[in-house]
Structure formats: C-alpha cells, structure tokens
N, C-alpha and C positions, 0 to 999 in steps of 0.2 A: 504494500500500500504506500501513495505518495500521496503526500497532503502538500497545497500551498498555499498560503495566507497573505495577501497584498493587504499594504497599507502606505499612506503619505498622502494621498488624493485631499484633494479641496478646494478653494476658491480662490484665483490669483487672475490680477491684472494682466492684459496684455505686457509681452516684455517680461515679466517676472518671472520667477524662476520656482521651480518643485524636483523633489525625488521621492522618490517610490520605491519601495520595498518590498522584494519578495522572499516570503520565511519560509524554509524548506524542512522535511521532515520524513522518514519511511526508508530511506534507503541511505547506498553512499552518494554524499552530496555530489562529491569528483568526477561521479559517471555521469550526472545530469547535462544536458544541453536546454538552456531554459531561454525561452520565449519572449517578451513580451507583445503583444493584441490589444486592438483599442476598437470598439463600438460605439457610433454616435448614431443618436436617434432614424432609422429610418434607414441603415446603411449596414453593410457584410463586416462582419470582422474584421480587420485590416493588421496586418505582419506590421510591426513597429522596427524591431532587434530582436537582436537573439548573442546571444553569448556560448562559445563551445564548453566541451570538456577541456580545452587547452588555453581558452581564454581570447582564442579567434572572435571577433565582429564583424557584424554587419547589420546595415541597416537600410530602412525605408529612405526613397527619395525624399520623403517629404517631411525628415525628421534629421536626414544626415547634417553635419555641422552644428547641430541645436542640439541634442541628443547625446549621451555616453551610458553603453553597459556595462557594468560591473560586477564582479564577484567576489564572495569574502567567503571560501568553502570555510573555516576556519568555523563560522559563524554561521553557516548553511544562510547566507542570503545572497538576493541577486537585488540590485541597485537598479534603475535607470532616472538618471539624474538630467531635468529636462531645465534647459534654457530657450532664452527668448521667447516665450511661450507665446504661439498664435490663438485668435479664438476657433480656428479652422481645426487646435487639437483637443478641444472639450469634447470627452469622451467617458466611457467606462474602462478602463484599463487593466489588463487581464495578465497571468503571466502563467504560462506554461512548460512544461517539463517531456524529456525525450530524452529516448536510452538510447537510441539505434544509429550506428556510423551515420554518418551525413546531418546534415542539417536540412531542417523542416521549414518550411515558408508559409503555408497555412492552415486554415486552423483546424480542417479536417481531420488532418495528420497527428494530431495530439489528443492523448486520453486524459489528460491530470490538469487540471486546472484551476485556480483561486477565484474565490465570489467574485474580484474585480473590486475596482476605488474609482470614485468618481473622481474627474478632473475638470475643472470649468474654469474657461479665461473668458475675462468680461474683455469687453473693448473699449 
C-alpha cells in the first residue's frame, strides 16, 4: 500500500509564490517516481512535473522556468515549489507515485494518489 498526502495549497496573489508538499508512506521512498497533476474547473488533469528515482526532471511547458521539483527521500516528501504564480495555474493539485522504469506523463498511468490542495491566484 502507498499512501500520499498533499499539502501547502491556498490563496496567493498573482506573482506570489507557494510550495506544496507531498508526504509519502507504504513503501521504499527511493523507488518512487512521483508526479505532480493539477485540475481546474471544467478541464482533464494536466502532467505539471515529475521527479525520478535518480532525481531527473521534467516539466510542463506551461510551468517550466516558474516551477522546481524536489525531493527529500530522507523525509519521504516531494516539494514543488511554484513561482511567479499565474491565475491560469488555480487549480487542484495532485501528486502521484510510480514504480515502473520510465517515466509517466499522464494521469491514466498512475494508481496512488493524494486528495489534492487547492491553489488559487487572484489577479
């Protein structure tokens, strides 16, 4: 069983800044490849980042440069720490977990995942 718990979501200004926290649990942290997905009203899940087993990134166009993921296996959490913040990324924010070589891009692909944090930029 793999549990995960997001939290940091809330209510910031355009331009302002937030991180978000994913708490991990169930397994070895080290093999996780984890996620994070963001849901805004009316619209598909959308692949934000993701962080490997080795500590590889990548990310969404629409978040590269603004955006950093992180990991602290130490402490079984995954970070992503968001700048400049648009109100185009008020969202629900998700973060999921993957065991299997490669890396995953949506959200089909993933069994494990956290209730999600809301994220709202006013403008």
């Amino acid at each position: 069983q793999v549990q995960l718990v997001e939290s940091g979501g809330g209510l910031v200004q355009a331009g302002g800044s937030l991180r978000l926290s994913c708490a991990a649990s169930g397994r070895t942290f080290s093999s996780y490849n984890v996620a994070w997905f963001r849901q805004a009203p009316g619209k598909e899940r959308e692949f934000v980042a993701i962080i490997s087993r080795s500590g590889g990134t990548y990310y969404a166009d629409s978040v590269k440069g603004r955006f950093t993921i992180s990991r602290d296996n130490a402490k079984m959490l995954v970070f992503l720490q968001m700048n400049s913040l648009k109100p185009e990324d008020t969202a629900v924010y998700y973060c999921a977990a993957d065991f299997d070589y490669g890396l995953k891009f949506t959200s089909r692909e993933y069994d494990y995942w956290g209730q999600g944090t809301q994220v709202t930029v006013s403008s």
